[in-house]
N, C-alpha and C positions, 0 to 999 in steps of 0.2 A: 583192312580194319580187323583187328580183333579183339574180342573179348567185349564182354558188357561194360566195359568201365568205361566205351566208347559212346555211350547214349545221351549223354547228359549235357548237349549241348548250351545246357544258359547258366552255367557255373558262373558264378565271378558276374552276370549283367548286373549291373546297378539301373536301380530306378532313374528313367528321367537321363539315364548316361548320353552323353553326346559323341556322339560316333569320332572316336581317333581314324584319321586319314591317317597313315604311317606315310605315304609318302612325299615327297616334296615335288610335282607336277609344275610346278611353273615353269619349269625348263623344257618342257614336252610342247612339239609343234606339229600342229594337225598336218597331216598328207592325205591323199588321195588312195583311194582301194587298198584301204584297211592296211596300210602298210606305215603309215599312221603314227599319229600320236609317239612317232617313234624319237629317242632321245638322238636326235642329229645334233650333232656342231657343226660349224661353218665351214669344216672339211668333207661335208658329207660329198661324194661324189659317186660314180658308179657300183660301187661296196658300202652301203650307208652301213653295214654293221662293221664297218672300220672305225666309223665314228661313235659311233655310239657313245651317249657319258658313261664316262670312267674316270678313277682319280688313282691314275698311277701312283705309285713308288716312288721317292723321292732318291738320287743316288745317295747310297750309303756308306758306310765305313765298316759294316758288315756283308756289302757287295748282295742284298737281295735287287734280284732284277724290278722292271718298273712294271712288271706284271704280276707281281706279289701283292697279296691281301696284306693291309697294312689301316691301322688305326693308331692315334697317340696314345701313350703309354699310358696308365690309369686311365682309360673309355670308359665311360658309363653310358648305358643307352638310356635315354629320358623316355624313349615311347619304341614300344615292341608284341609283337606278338604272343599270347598267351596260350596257356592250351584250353582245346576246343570241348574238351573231357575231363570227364571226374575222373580221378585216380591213374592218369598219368603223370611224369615228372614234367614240370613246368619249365619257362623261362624266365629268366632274371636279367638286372642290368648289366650283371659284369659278362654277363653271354659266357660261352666257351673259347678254348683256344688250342692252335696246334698239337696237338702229344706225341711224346715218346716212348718209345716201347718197339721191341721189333714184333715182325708177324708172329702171334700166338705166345711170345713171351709176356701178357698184360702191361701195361703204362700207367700214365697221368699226364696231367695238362697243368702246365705251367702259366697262369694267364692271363692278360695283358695289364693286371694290376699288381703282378709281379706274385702271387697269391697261387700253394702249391693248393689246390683244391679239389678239384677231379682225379677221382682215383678207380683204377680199373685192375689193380694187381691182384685182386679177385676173381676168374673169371666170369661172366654173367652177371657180376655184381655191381652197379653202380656205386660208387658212394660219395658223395659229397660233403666234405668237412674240410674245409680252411685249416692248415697248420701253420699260425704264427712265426712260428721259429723255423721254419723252412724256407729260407732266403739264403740272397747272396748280399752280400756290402762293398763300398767301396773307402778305399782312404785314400785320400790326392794329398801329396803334402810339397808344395814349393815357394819355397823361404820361408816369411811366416805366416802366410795362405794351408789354409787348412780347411777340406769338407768330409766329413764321416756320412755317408747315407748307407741305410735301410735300404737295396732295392722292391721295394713295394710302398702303395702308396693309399693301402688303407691303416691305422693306424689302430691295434686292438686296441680293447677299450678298459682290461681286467689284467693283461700281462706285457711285458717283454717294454714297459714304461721307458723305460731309459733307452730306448734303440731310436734313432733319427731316420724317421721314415721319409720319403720323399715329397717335399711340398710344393712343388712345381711341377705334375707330372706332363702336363702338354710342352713340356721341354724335350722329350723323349718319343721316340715311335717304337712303333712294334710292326712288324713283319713277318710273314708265313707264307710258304712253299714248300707244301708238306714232301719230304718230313723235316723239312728246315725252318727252324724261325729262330727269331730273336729281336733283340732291341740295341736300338742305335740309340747312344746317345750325345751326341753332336749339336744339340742345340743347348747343349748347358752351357751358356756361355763366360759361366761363371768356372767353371770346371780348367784345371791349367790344361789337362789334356784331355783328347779326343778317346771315348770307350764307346766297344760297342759288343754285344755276346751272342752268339751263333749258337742254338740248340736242335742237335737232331739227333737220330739214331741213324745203322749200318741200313735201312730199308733200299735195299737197291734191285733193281729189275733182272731177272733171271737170275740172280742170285740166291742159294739154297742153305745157306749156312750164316754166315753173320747178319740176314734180314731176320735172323728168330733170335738175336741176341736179348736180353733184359737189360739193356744199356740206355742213359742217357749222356750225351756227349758237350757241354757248355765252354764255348769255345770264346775265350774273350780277348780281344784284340783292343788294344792299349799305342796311341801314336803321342807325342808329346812335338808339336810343332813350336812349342817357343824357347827361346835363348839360353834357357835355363834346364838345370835338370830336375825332375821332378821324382819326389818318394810316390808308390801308387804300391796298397795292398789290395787284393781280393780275397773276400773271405765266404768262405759254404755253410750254412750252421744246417743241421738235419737233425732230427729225432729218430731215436731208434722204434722202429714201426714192428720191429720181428714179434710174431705172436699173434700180432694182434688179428683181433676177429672182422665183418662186417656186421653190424646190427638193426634193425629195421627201429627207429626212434619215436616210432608210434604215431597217436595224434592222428593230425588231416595228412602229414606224409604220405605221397604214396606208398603203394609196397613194393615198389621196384626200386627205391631211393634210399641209400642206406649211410650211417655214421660209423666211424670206428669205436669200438669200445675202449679202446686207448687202455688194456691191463697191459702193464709194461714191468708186471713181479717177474723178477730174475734176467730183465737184461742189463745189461753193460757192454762198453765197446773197447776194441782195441787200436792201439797205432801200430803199422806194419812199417817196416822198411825195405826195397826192395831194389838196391844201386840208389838211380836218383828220381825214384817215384816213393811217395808217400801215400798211404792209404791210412783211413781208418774204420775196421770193420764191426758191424752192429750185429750183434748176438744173444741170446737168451740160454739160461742156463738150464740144462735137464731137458731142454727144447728134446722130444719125438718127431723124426720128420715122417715117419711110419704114422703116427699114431693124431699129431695135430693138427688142427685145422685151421684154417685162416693163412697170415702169413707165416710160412713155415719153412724157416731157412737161414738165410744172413742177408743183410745189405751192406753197401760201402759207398764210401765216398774216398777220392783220390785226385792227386794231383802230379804234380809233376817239377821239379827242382831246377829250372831251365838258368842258364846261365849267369850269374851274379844277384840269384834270388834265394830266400831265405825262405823255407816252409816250418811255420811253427802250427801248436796247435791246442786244444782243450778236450778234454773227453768227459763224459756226463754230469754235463751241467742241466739247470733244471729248465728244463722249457716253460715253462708253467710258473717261473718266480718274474720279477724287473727284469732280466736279463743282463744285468750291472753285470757281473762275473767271469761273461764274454766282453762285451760293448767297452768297458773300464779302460784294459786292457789295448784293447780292437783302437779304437778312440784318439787312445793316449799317443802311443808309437809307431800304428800299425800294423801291431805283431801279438801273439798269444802266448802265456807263460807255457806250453808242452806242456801240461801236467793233466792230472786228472784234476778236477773241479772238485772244492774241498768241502761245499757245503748244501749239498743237495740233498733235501730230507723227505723230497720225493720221491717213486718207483720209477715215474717219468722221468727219462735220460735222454740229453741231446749230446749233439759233438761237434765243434769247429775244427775245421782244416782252415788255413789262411798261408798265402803265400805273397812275400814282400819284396820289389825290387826298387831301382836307382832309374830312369828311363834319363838316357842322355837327349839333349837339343835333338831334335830331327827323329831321335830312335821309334820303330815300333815293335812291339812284340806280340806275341800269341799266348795265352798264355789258358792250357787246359783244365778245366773238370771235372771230373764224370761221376755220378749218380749210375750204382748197379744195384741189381739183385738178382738172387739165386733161391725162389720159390723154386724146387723145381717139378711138383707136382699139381698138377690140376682137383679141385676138389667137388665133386658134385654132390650125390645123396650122399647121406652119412657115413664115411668109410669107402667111397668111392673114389680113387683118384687114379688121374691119366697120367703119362710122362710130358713133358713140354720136349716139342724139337729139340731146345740147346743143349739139353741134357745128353746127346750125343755126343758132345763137344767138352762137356764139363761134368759127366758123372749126375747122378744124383743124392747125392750128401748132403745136400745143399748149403756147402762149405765155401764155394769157388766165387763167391761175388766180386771178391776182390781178384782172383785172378780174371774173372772178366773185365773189372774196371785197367786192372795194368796189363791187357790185351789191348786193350782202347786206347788207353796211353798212345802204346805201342803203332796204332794202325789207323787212327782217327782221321790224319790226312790223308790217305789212301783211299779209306771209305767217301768222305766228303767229295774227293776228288772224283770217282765215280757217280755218284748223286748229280752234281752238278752237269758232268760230261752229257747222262741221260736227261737232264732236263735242260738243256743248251739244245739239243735237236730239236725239242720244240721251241723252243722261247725265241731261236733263230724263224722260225716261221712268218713271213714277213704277210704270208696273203691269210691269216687266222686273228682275231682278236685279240687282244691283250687281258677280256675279263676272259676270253673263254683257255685260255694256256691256264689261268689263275684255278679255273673249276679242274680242269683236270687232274692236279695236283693236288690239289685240296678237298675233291670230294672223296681221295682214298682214303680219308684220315681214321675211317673206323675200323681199318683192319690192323691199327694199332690198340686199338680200344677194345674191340667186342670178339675178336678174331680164336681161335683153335687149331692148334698146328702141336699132333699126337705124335710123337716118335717112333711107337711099333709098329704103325701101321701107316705113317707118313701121311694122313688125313687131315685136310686141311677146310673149317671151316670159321662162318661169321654170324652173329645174331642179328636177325630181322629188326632188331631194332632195342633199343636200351630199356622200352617197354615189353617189347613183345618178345619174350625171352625163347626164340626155338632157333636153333641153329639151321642151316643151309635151307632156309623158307626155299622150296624149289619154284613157285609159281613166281617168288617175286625175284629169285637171285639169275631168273632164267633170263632176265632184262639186263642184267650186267657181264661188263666187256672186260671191266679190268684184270680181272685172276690170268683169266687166259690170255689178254694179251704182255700183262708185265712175268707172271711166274704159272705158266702153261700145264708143265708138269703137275702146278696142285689140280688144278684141274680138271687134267686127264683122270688124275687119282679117285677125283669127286664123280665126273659122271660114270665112273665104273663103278664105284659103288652104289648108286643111286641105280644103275642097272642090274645086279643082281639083287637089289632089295625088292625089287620087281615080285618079286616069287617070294618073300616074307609074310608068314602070317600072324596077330597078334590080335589071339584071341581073348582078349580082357576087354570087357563092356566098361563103358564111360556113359557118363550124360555128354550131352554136347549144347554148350549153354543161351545159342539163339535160340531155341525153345523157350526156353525160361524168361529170358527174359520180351523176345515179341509172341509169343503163341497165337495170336490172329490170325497174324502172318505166315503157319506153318499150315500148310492142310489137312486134315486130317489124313489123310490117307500117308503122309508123307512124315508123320509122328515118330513112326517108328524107328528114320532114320537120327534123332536125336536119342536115345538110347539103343548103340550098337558096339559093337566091336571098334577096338583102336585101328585093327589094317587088313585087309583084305588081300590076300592073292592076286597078282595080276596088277594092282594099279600101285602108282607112283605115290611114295610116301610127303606127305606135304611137307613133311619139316626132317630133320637129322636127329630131334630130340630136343629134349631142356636142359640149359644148367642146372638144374634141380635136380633130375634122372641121373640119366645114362647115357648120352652123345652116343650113337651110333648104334646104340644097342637097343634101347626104348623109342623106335618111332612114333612121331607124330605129337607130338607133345601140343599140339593146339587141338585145343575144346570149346571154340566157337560155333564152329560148322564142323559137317562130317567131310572130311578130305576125301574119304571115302565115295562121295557120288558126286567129287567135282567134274565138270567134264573138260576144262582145262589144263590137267595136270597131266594126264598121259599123254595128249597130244604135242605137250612141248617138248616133253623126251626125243623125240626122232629128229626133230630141227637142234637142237643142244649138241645131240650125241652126232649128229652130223657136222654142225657147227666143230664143234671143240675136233671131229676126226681129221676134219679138214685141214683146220689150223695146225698140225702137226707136219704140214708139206712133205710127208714122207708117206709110203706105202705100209702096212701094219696090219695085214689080213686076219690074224688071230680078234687083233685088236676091234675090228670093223664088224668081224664078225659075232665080236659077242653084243656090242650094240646094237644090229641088226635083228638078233633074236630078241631081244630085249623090247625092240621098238615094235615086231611083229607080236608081242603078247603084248604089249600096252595096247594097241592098237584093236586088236580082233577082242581084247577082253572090253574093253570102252563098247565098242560096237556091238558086241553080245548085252550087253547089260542097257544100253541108251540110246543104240541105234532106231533112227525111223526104217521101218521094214522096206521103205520103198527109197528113200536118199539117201538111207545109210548114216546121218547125220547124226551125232549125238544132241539129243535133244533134253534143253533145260526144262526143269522144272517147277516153275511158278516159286522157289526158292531161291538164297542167294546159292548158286550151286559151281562159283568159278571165283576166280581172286580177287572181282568185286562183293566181297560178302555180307553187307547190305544192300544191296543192289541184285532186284529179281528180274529173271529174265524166264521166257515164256516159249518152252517147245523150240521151233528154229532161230536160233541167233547171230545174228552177222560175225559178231566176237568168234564164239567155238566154232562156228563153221567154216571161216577163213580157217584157222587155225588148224583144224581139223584136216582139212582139203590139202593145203601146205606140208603137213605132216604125213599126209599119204604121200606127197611128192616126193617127199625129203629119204621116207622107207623106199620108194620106189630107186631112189637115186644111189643110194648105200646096196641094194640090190645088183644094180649095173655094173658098182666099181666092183661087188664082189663074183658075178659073172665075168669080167674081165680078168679077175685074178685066177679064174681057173674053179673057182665055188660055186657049187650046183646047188645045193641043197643048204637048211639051217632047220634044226627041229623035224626032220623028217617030209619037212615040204621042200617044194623042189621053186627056186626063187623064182623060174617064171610062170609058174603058178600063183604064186604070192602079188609078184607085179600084175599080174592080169587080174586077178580080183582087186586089189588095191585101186587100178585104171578104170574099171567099170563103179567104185565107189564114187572116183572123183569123179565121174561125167553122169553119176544120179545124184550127186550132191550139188556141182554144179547148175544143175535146174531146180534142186531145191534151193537153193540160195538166191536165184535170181526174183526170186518171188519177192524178195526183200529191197530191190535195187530202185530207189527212185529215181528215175528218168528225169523228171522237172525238177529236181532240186539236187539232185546227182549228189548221192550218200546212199550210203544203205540206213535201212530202220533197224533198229536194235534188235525187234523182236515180229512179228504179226501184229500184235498188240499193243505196239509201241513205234512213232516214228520221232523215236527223239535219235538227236547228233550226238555218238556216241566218239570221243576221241582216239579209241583203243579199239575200236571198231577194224583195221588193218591189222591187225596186229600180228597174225601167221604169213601174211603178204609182206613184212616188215622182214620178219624175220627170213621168210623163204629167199629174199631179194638181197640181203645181207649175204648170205653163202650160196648167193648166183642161184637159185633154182626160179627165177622170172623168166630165164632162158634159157634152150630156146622156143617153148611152150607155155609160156605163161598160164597161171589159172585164169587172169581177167586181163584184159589189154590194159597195155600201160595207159592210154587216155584215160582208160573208167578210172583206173588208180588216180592218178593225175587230179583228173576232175573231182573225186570224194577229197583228197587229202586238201586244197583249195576251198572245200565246201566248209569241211572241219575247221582250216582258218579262217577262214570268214567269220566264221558262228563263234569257235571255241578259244579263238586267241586275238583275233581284231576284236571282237564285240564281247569279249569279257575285259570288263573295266577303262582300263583307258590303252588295252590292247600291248602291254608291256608288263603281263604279270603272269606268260607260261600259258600253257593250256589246259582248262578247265574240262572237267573229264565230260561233262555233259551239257547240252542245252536244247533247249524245247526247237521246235522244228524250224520255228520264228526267230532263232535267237531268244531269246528271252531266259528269264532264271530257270532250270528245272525244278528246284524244290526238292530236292533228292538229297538224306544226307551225304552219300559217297558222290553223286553225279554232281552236288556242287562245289567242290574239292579240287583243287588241281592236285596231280599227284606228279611228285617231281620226276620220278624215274620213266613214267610213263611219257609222260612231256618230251621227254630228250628221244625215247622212241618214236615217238610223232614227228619229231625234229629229223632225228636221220633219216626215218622215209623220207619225208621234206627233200633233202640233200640228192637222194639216191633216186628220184623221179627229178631233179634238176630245179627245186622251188627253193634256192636260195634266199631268196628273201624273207620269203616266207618262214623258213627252219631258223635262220637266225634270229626276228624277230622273236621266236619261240625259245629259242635260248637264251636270249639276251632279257627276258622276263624272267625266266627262272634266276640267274644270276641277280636282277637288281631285287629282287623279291628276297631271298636269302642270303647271297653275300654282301649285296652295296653297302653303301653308307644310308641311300634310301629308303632300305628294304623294311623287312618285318625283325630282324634280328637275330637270324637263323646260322651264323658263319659259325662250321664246326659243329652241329648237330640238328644238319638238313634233317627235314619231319617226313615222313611219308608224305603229308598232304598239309594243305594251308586253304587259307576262303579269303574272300574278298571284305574287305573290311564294310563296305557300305551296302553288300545285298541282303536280304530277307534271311533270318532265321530260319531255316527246310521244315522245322515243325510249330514255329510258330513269328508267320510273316509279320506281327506286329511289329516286332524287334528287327536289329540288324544283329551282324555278326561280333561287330564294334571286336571290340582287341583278344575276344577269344577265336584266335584264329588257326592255331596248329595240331596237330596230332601225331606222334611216335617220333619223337625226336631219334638223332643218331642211326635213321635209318637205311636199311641196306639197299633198296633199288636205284638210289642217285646215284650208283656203280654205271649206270646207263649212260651216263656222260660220255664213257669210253666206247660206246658203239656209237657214236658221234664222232669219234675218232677213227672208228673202223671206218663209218661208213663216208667221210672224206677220204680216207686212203683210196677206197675203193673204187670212190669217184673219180679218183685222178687215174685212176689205172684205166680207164676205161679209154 
């Protein structure tokens, strides 16, 4: 959690309100030992999470497999999850939807109501504003059958009147397989032929160059199965967006939520020609790409002249009048007069591209077009801007949009072909789920969205969240699998610099605003630490910076808590830097060696500052002082002390490999000095810890002061176990393990709710509610953590029941309504209010949409790999 704007849990209760059930339970059949309530069909057999309900894919004519996320075309949600806080961005019915954009090139979301709305071409900046005129169209024409549609299927209510939007839209599906989706539309059975449109971008795995393209790729396949041949246009219409700024639209909006201010003095667009590709590119005049802000650059759209087809077209027409102008035209023969548009008396300019063929009996075709842009500078404080990766490839002028678009042209089946290859290895996996192949692909979607990939220095990061604007959150991205295992090198890049920031200092005071806003809660003796310096020497920076700042350069950009005296942040450095050195399967002594130093100052500096004198233990301080930051924990805690212990292993282990390579020494200490005081830490901390371990109920207590069932309680044991350090000396025998994570299910994922909604981060010793605001939270990333221990101590059942809740909870059809901008956390619709049990939670249920820890999915991946290896 952060920030105060997270307090205010009874926003939105109505009086008298009656508790929304979001899901639909009937189908759910009680079992035996908690294993439960689990959604079996009548194929359940020795793998009940084979069975599990799911509502596959239907085969399509855009070929998404039948483990693709898929709802009918214009879905509206009638009941969803709300958010749980004042002054974050909400949910709505139209939800979100797949996007395009490559890594750290910004995007949008195209979305399932055909509706270009989501927009990210700003870094760090949300914005959500509907552009009418941002659609595709179709024309069927065979004999004297005739249909013109609108592909969208809300209908404005003030412009663009004359365009035939679509009035049947549960005729149509949608599908997503990030980064692919599209809409089939096969059920019109009115339609003489069969269309269907494929949207993705170049996003492909260990690829370092066309995954950072500014490309979107709409790929529409056209078959005409009857006797006849049929006329079929496609048309693109787009508004030129160059210029324009983000602006915050006041009011109850949050301030992470923002509009275009649509000033569009001085653009116009051009038609290019280039053999037998067409483009037409969108420009502004006297445009500074030095000097402006916003979008700053050109955009295009393009097609392609494929065989016995005709590409006409229109340039700035008015978005904002009937749309008579294009549609007349479109309509009539469909084709476009190529001309520029003669009566536009507005500043706002749109442009159609449309391309017209003959489709003989039997024929299909393909038929491309692509959406580019060429921002090519990143913009933060005023006058601040980064390079974007592509701009290696294409200058920075920000001229080349359309040479990106007729690169795409060019290479689109290639790239696709790829895409598909890497997601055919899994979707061929016959002993894994079919929701859980769907999460893996889908829960990457925000590093199309929130992501930073710099070109000088090849630094690659993502924001914590659409709310919480701090790039590379270390505490929470330390949960996710995916970078490193799809594109390893960003990585590598990350945790090297998060190791020499180690030794930054940044000496400018801040407030830090849980003070302010609980002061009860803060003791006095501990005041101090909300009015201190942004970073200190020695400890690991919490975040990479703000969109706002300076990425890289201004750390810390959260001023909730002080990162400063977390005691979870330095001890996950040496499991990370170990992790990610491992994954490199190759030997890198320089490399190991600077993480090693790294991890010996994180470590001896933690332990100078927080250490108990006699366990060595960093010890909390009756503050939130670790990454649940409402949630106080008291002196010795099972959380930072796993973690901690772990992390001595882990330096111990990077020690060894670098004695075997012939290295003695690192900083002047000689390494088996380092290991030997490290070893004597972990066997006084180990009996400080054991003080914690309940015997009869087999879990550890949170705290001395505290025996509640913490689910994150493993969590350095999670991680140690992930990159082999369980053996062959384990911290705690795999039964203790064994036995707590069984305990955890019991309490935190059978006995919260109807044991199909993930694992709730906390509960009373009894089972029962905690009353905590973060302890009654499931938190998604966390979850899938719980989940791969699960895996990696051999409780199958167990781990997938825990997956298989998080998936119907945010992706199903049953869920809360979360596909596409998974929240940090969610609640249970029918428990107690945490500060005021009169009430329930009823539909204010989520917090930080678009957020970064559900990356954890992918150590759910690891950690089955690893289980088979074994």
């Amino acid at each position: 959690m952060k920030g105060k704007i997270l307090i205010n849990f009874q926003r939105l209760l109505l009086s008298g309100l009656v508790i929304l059930l979001l899901f639909d339970t009937g189908w759910l059949r009680a079992a035996e030992n908690g294993q439960s309530k689990a959604a079996l069909s009548s194929r359940a057999g020795q793998k009940p999470w084979l069975s599990y309900r799911f509502q596959p894919a239907a085969p399509n004519l855009a070929g998404f497999s039948a483990c693709s996320f898929t709802r009918p075309f214009g879905f509206k949600m009638k009941s969803f999850g709300q958010a749980a806080a004042a002054g974050i961005i909400d949910n709505n019915p139209e939800g979100s939807a797949c996007p395009v954009g490559g890594l750290g090139a910004t995007g949008f979301e195209w979305t399932m109501s055909g509706n270009f709305r989501y927009w990210f071409l700003k870094p760090g900046w949300y914005v959500d504003d509907n552009l009418p005129v941002d659609a595709f169209h179709v024309y069927l024409k065979k004999g004297k059958q005739k249909i013109v549609r609108t592909i969208a299927t809300d209908q404005p209510s003030s412009v663009l009147k004359s365009w035939p939007y679509l009035q049947d839209p549960d005729s149509a599906d949608y599908y997503a397989l990030y980064p692919r989706s599209g809409v089939s539309f096969e059920k019109m059975k009115d339609w003489p032929v069969k269309l269907a449109v494929v949207q993705f971008s170049p996003v492909i795995p260990h690829n370092y160059k066309e995954t950072s393209y500014p490309v979107a790729i709409y790929k529409w396949l056209a078959r005409n199965n009857s006797s006849e041949p049929v006329e079929i246009s496609i048309m693109l219409t787009w508004e030129n967006m160059v210029g324009w700024e983000a602006i915050w639209p006041g009011g109850e909006v949050p301030p992470t939520q923002f509009i275009w201010d649509k000033n569009s003095f001085g653009n116009y667009s051009e038609l290019v020609t280039e053999g037998e590709k067409r483009g037409i590119v969108f420009k502004r005049r006297g445009l500074n790409i030095q000097r402006a802000s916003g979008l700053a650059g050109t955009m295009a759209i393009a097609t392609v002249q494929v065989p016995g087809s005709e590409v006409t077209y229109l340039t700035d027409f008015d978005p904002a009048g009937d749309g008579l102008e294009v549609m007349e035209p479109f309509s009539s023969a469909g084709r476009l007069p190529s001309s520029l548009a003669a009566s536009n008396k507005n500043s706002r300019t749109a442009s159609a591209l449309c391309l017209s063929l003959k489709l003989k009996p039997g024929q299909q075709v393909e038929i491309p077009f692509i959406i580019s842009w060429d921002f090519p500078y990143s913009e933060f404080e005023q006058g601040v801007k980064y390079r974007k990766k592509y701009t290696e490839y294409f200058g920075t002028d920000g001229q080349q949009s359309l040479d990106i678009a007729f690169e795409a042209l060019n290479k689109y089946q290639e790239w696709e072909k790829a895409i598909l290859n890497w997601q055919q290895e899994i979707i061929d996996r016959k002993d894994w789920p079919p929701w859980f192949k769907q999460l893996l692909f889908n829960e990457l979607y925000v590093l199309s969205e929130t992501s930073l990939w710099e070109a000088t220095t090849d630094l690659f990061t993502y924001l914590e969240s659409a709310d919480y604007l701090m790039y590379g959150t270390f505490d929470v991205d330390s949960y996710c699998w995916q970078v490193l295992e799809l594109w390893p090198e960003l990585e590598m890049k990350n945790i090297r610099f998060f190791a020499q920031a180690l030794s930054q200092l940044d000496p400018a005071y801040k407030i830090y605003q849980y003070n302010e806003t609980f002061p009860a809660e803060v003791p006095a003796s501990k005041k101090g630490y909300y009015w201190n310096i942004n970073k200190e020497r020695g400890l690991i920076p919490h975040d990479l910076g703000s969109p706002r700042l300076r990425p890289w350069v201004v750390l810390n950009a959260f001023d909730w808590q002080n990162g400063n005296v977390w005691k979870d942040l330095n001890p996950k450095f040496p499991l990370r830097a170990l992790r990610d050195y491992l994954a490199q399967g190759r030997p890198d002594v320089d490399f190991l060696a600077e993480l090693m130093s790294a991890s010996v100052l994180a470590l001896d500096t933690l332990e100078k500052k927080f250490g108990d004198p006699a366990s060595h233990l960093p010890q909390n301080e009756g503050i939130p002082d670790q990454t649940y930051d409402t949630w106080r924990m008291m002196g010795t805690s099972a959380y930072v002390s796993l973690l901690w212990l772990s992390s001595l292993q882990a330096a111990n282990k990077m020690g060894e490999l670098l004695l075997a390579s012939g290295v003695e020494e690192i900083g002047r200490q000689k390494l088996k000095d380092i290991q030997k005081r490290y070893t004597e830490w972990i066997e006084a901390g180990q009996q400080g810890l054991s003080k914690l371990w309940d015997s009869d109920r087999q879990y550890f207590h949170i705290d001395a002061q505290t025996d509640d069932i913490m689910t994150d309680q493993l969590f350095g044991l999670w991680y140690g176990a992930m990159i082999g350090l369980d053996k062959p000396e384990p911290l705690l025998p795999a039964s203790q393990v064994k036995a707590a994570l069984q305990t955890i299910f019991k309490n935190n994922v059978a006995g919260y709710g109807d044991g199909l909604m993930g694992a709730v981060n906390g509960r009373r010793a009894d089972g029962r509610q905690l009353f905590s605001q973060q302890g009654d939270e499931v938190w998604v990333g966390t979850a899938y953590a719980f989940a791969a221990n699960c895996l990696l101590h051999g409780l199958e059942k167990e781990a997938w029941q825990t997956i298989y809740g998080l998936y119907r909870v945010v992706w199903s059809p049953e869920g809360q309504g979360y596909f596409f901008k998974t929240p940090e956390a969610y609640l249970n619709p029918a428990e107690k209010l945490w500060n005021e049990p009169s009430k329930n939670y009823g539909e204010n249920l989520f917090r930080a949409m678009k957020y970064m820890r559900p990356g954890a999915v992918w150590a759910v991946y690891r950690a089955l790999l690893n289980s088979e290896s074994k």
